[in-house]
C-alpha positions in Angstrom: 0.0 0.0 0.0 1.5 3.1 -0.6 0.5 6.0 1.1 0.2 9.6 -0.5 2.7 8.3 -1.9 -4.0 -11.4 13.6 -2.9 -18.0 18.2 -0.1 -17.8 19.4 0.9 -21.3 18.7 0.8 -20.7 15.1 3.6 -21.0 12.6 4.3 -19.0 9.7 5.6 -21.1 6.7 8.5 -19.9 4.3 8.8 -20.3 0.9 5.5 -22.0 0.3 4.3 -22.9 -3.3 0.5 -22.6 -3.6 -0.3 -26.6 -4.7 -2.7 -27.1 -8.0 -3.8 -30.7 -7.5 -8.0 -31.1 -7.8 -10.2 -32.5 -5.0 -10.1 -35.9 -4.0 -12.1 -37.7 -1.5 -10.6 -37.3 2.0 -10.0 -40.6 3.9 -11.7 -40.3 7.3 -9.9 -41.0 11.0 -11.2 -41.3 14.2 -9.4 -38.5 15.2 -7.5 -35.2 14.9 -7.0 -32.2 16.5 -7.8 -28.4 15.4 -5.8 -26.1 13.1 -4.7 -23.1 15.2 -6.9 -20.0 14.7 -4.2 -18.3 13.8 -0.5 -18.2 12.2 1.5 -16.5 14.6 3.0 -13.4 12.7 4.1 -11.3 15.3 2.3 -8.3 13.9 -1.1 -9.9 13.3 -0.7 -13.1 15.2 -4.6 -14.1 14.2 -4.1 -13.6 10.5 -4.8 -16.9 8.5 -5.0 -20.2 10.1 -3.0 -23.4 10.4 -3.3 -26.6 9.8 -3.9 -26.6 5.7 -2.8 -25.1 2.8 -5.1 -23.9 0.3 -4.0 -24.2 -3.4 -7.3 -22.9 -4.6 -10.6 -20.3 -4.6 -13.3 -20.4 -6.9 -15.2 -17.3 -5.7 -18.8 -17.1 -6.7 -20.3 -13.8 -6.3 -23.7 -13.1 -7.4 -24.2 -8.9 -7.5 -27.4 -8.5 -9.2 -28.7 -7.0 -5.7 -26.3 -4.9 -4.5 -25.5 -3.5 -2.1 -26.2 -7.0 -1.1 -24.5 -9.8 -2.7 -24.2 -13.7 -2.3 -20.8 -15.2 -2.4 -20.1 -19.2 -2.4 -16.6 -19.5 -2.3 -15.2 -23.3 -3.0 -11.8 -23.8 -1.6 -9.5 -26.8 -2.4 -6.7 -27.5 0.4 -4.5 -29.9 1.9 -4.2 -30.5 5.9 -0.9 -30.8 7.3 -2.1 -32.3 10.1 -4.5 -34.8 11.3 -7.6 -31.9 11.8 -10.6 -32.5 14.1 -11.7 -28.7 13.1 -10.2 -26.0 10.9 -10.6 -22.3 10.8 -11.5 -19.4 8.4 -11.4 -15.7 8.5 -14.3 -14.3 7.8 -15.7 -10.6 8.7 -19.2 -9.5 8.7 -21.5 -11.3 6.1 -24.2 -13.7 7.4 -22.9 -17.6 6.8 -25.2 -19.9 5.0 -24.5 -23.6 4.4 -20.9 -25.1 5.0 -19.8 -28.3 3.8 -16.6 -30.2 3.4 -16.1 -33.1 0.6 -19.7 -32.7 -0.2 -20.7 -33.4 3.5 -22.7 -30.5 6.3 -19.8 -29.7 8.4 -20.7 -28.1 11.8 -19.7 -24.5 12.6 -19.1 -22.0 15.1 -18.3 -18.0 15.1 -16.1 -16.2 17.3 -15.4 -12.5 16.1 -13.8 -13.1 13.0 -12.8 -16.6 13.4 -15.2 -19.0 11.6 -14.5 -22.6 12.9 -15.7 -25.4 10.6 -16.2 -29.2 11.9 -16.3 -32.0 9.1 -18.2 -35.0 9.3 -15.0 -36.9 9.5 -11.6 -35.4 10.6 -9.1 -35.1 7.9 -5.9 -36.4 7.6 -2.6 -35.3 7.7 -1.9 -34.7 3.5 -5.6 -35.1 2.3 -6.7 -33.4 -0.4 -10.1 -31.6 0.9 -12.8 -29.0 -0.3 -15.0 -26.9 1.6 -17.7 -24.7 0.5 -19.1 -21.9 2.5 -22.1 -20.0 1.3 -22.3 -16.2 2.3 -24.2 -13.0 2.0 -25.2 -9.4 2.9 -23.7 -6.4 3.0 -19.8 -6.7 3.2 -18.7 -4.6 6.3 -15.4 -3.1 5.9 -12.5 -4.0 8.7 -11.3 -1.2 10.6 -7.9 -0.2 9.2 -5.8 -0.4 12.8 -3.1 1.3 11.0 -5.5 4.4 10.0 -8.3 5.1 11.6 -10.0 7.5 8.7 -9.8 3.9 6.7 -11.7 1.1 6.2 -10.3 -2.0 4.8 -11.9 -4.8 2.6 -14.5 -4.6 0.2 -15.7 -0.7 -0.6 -18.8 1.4 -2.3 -18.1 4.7 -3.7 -20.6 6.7 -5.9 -22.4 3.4 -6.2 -19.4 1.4 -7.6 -17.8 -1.1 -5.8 -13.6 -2.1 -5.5 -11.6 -4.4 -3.1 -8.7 -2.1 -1.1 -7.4 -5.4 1.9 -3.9 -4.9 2.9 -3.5 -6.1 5.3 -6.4 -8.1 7.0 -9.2 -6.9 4.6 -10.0 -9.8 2.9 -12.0 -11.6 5.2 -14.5 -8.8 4.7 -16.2 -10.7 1.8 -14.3 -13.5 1.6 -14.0 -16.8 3.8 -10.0 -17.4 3.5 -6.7 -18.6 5.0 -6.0 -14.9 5.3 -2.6 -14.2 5.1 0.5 -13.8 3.3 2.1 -16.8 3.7 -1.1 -18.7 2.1 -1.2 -17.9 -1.6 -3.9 -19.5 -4.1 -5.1 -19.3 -7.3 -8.3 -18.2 -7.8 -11.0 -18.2 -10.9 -13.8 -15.7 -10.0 -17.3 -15.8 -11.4 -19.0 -12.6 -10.6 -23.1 -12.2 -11.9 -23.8 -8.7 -12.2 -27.3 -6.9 -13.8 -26.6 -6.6 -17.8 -25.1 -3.3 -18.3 -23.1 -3.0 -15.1 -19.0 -4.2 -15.5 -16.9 -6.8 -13.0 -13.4 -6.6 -13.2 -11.2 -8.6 -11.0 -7.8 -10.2 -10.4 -5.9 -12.1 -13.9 -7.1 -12.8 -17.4 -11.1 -12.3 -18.8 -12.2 -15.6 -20.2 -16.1 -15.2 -20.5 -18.2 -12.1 -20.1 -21.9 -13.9 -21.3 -25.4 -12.2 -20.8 -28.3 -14.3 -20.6 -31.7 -12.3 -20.0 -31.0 -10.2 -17.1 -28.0 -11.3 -16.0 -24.2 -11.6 -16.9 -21.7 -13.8 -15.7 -17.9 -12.5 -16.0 -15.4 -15.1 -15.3 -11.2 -14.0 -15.0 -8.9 -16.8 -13.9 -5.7 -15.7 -11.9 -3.5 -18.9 -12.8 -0.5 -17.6 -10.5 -0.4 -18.1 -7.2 -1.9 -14.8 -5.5 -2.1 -13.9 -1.5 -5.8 -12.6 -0.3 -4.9 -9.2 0.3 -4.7 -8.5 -3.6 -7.3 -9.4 -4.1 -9.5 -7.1 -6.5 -13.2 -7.4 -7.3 -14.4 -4.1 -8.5 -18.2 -4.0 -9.7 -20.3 -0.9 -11.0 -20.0 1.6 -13.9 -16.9 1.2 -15.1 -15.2 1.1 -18.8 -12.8 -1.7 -19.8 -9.7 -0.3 -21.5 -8.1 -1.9 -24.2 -4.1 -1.1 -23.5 -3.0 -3.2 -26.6 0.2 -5.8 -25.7 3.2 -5.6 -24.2 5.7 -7.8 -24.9 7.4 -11.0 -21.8 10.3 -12.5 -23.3 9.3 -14.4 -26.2 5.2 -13.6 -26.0 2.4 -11.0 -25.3 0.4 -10.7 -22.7 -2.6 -8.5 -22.3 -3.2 -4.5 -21.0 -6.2 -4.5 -19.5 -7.4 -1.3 -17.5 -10.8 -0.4 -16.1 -11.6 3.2 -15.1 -15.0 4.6 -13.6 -17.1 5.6 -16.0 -17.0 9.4 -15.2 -13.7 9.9 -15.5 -12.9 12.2 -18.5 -11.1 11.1 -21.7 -7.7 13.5 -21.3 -7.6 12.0 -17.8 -7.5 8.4 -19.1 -4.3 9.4 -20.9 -1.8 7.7 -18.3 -2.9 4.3 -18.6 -0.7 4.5 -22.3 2.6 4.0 -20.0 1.8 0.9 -18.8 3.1 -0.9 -21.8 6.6 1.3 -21.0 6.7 0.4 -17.8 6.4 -2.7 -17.8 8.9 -3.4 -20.9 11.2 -0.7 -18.6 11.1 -2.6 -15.2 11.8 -6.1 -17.3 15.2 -5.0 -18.4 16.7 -5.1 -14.7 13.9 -7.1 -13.0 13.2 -10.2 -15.6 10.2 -10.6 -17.3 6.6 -9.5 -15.9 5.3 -12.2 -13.5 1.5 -12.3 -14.9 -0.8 -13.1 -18.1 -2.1 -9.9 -18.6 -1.8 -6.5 -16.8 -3.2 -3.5 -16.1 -4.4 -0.7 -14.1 -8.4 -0.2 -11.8 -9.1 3.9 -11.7 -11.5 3.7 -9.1 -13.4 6.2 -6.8 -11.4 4.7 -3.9 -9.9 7.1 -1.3 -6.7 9.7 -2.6 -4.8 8.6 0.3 -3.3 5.3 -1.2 -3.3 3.2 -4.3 -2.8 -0.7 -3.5 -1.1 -3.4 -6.1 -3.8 -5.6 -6.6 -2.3 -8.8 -8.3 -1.8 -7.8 -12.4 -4.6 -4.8 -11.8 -3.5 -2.2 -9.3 -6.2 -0.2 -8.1 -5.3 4.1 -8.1 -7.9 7.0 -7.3 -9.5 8.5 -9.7 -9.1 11.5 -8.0 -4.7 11.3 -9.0 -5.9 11.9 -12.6 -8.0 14.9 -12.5 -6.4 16.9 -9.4 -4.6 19.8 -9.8 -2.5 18.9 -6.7 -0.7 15.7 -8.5 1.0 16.5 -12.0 -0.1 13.1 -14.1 4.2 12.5 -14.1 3.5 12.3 -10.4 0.4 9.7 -11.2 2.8 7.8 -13.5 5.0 7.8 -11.3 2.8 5.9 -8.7 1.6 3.8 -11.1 4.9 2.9 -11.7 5.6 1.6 -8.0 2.9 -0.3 -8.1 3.4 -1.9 -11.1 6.6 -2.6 -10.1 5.0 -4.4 -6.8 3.9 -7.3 -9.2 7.4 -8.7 -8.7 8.1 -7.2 -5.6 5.3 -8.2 -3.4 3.0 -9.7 -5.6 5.0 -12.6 -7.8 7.5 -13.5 -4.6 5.3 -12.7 -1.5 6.2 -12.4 2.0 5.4 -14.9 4.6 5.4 -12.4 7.7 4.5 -8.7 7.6 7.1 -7.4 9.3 9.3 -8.2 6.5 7.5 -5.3 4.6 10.5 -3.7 3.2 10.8 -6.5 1.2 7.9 -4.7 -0.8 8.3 -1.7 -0.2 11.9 -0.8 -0.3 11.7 -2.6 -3.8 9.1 -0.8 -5.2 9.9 3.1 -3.9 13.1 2.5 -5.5 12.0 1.0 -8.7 9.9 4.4 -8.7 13.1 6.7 -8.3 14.5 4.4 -10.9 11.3 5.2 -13.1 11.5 9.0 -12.3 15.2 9.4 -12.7 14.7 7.8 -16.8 11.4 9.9 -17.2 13.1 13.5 -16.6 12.2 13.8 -13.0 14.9 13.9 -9.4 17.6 11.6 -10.1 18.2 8.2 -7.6 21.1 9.7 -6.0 19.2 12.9 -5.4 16.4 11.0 -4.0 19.0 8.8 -1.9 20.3 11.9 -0.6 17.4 13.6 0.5 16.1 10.4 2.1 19.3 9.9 4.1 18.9 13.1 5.5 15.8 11.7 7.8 16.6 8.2 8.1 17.7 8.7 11.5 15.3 10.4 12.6 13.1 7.8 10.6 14.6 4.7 12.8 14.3 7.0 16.0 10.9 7.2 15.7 10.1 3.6 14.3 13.0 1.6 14.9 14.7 -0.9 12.8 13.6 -1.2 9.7 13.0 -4.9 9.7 11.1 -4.7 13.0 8.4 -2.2 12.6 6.0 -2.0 15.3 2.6 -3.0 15.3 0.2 0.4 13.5 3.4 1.0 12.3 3.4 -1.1 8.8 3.4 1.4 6.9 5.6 3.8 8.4 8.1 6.3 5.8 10.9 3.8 7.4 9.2 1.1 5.2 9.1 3.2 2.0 12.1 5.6 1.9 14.2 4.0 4.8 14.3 0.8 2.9 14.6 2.1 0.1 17.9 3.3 0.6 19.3 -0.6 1.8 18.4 -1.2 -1.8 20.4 1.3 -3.0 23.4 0.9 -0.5 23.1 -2.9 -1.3 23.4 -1.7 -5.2 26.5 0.2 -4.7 27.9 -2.4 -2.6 27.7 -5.5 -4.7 27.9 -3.6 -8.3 25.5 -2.8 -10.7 25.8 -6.2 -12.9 26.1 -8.8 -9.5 22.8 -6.2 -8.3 21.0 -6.9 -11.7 21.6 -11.1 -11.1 20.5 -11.0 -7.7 17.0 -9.2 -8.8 16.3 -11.4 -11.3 17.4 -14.4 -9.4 15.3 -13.3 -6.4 11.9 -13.8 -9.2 13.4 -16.7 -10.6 13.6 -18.7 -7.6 11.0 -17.5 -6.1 8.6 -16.8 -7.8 4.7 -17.9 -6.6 5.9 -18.1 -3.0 6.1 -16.5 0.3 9.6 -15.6 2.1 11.2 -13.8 4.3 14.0 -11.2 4.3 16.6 -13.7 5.2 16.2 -15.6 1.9 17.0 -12.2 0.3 20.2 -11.6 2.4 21.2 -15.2 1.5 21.1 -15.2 -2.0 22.4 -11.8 -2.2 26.0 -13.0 -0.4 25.3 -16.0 -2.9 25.5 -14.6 -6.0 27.2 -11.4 -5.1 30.0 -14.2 -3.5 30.2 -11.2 -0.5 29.9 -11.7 3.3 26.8 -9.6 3.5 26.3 -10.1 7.4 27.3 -7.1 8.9 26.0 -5.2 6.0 22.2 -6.2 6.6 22.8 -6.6 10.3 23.7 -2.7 10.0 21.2 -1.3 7.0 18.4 -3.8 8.6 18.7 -4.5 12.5 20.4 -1.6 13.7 18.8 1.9 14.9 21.7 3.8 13.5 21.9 4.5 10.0 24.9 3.1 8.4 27.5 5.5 5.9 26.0 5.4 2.5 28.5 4.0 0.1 29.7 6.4 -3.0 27.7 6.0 -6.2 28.5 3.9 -8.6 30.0 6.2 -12.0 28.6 9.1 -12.8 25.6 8.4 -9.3 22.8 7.4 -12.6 21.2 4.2 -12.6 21.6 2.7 -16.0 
């Protein structure tokens, strides 16, 4: 998210790849014991649940009476234990019929912990599905990190969009949420005839039938429930063209409220450059198709929905941001599809991993598009980083409320660039694209970045995160590299 700019037992898992085998029956045992109602990440230590993984969502959502909708949301897991009960997150939205492997399970509803019971307890590597019918009017979370915000699913002028980091999915949709769980997902949203669904991956159907129309977009790649998007209302689909990845090309995609005027609309014509821009140091864009949602949402952030990042409308049309400025927002959270989106992380306070990436890749941007150069913005930013780490301490511990703190966005961005200077620009360049390769579709943590960058760099880069990461004094940036530009 960038702005202006949650038992105890659990445990988080690294480097998980999201699994894409189909149902199968479950074998039943006599006994289990429950999945923990939570995954233990020390700043939301009830987000997601343990005990399965889930490699799959279809997401039914039926919006022909909104503000009320229906959602029936399949999901296809594996337990990695013997489980008498598992959990859900799920916020708001009255529950209908639950079953596992085709069977009622029994359920129970503690704030926004949804237990379910099967018929039989599952075993330890089963292959099980569960369907959980909801509806009503999706209540939004209560941002804890903003108090003016509301997370989850949101109405604006009587259009509809999905804004979750971090624990706003569970709003409208019953989910392992969190991080370290990533899915695929194929959505099926029904919608009255001339209103528009957009969400998450590649359009396969869009079909009317009487007074109804069923849109369907599959999001193939592995995707964590925060970025989630399901945006529903009047909006217009934009046809960007192609861009080229590697050897193929993918889709440009954009949706934008309806109101918004033509000139205004403009931007969404970089996407193709950005994209083909970040590929020569990052590797080749993660998704099947990409995009941009301009949506009525609040000016205060824009979010990088996976493949369609969602950005105010109001950016576009305001004199206060000059459309570079918008671009250049667009282009960090573009950039987030590798850095946040593609490789995930598995604990939340590892959020410079995101966002250290992506403010730099927007200096990058802004330096190549005639605006403050990296060492410029490097500069400026080490003038308050210690100020920045007195106030919110390291920068891979930030405190809970504190996710989003400038020591996530500008004081990590400058590891990335004192990391750059360190190693070189070509050793830099390998360990980005080497950090997607290996990666890619799975949840880690910082230390899998630290270790393959004293891999592949073939440096001892210990004391140099130890010092840039865990310490509350700012290290000495090293000299630029040539002439200070990034190439």
């Amino acid at each position: 998210m960038l702005i202006a700019g949650c038992t105890e037992t659990g445990q988080i898992t690294t480097s998980r790849t999201a699994s894409t085998t189909s149902s199968t029956t479950t074998r039943p045992t006599s006994s289990g014991s429950a999945g923990t109602d939570g995954l233990g990440d020390r700043l939301y230590p009830q987000g997601g649940n343990g005990g399965y993984d889930v490699a799959h969502y279809e997401v039914n959502v039926d919006a022909t009476a909104v503000p009320t909708i229906s959602i029936v949301t399949t999901i296809t897991a594996t337990s990695t234990q013997n489980l008498s009960t598992f959990n859900l997150d799920l916020h708001g939205m009255e529950l209908g019929d639950v079953t596992v492997d085709g069977a009622p399970a029994t359920t129970a509803r503690n704030g926004d912990e949804l237990t379910v019971t099967p018929s039989a307890a599952l075993t330890t590597g089963a292959i099980f599905t569960a369907v959980v019918a909801t509806s009503g009017v999706p209540v939004p979370v209560p941002d804890v990190l903003f108090e003016d915000e509301q997370l989850g699913w949101r109405t604006a002028q009587g259009n509809s969009y999905v804004v979750s980091e971090p624990i706003g999915a569970k709003s409208f949709l019953a989910s392992n949420d969190h991080p370290s769980d990533k899915a695929t997902f194929t959505f099926h949203i029904t919608t009255a005839p001339d209103t528009t669904a957009i969400a998450n991956g590649t359009l396969t159907s869009a079909v009317t039938t009487g007074d109804r129309r069923t849109w369907i977009y599959d999001m193939v790649d592995p995707m964590a429930t925060y970025l989630v998007q399901i945006a529903i209302g009047n909006y217009d689909l934009v046809d960007g063209g192609t861009v080229a990845v590697g050897s193929a090309t993918i889709p440009v995609r954009s949706a934008v409220v309806s109101s918004l005027p033509d000139d205004a609309r403009a931007s969404l014509g970089k996407i193709p450059e950005i994209i083909t821009f970040y590929q020569r140091r990052f590797g080749p864009y993660p998704f099947k198709s990409v995009g941009a949602l301009i949506a009525d949402s609040p000016s205060s952030f824009a979010l990088e929905t996976q493949s369609i990042p969602i950005l105010p409308a109001a950016w576009f049309i305001s004199d206060s941001m000059t459309p570079a400025e918008a671009v250049a927002i667009m282009a960090h959270e573009l950039s987030h599809q590798w850095f946040g989106d593609s490789v995930a992380l598995a604990e939340w306070s590892d959020m410079w991993l995101n966002e250290g990436f992506a403010t730099w890749a927007e200096w990058w941007w802004t330096e190549h598009h005639g605006g403050p150069s990296v060492a410029n913005k490097v500069r400026d930013a080490m003038v308050s980083a210690q100020e920045l780490r007195s106030t919110f301490g390291e920068v891979l511990s930030p405190k809970a409320g504190e996710l989003f703190s400038p020591n996530q966005y500008d004081g990590a961005a400058i590891v990335v660039e004192a990391l750059r200077r360190t190693v070189g620009d070509d050793a830099f360049n390998v360990i980005l694209q080497a950090w997607q390769q290996r990666f890619a579709g799975r949840s880690v943590r910082s230390t899998d970045f630290e270790k393959l960058a004293a891999e592949l760099s073939g440096q001892d880069l210990s004391s140099f995160f130890d010092g840039w990461l865990r310490s509350t004094d700012v290290p000495k940036m090293p000299a630029p590299i040539g002439d200070g530009k990034v190439n």
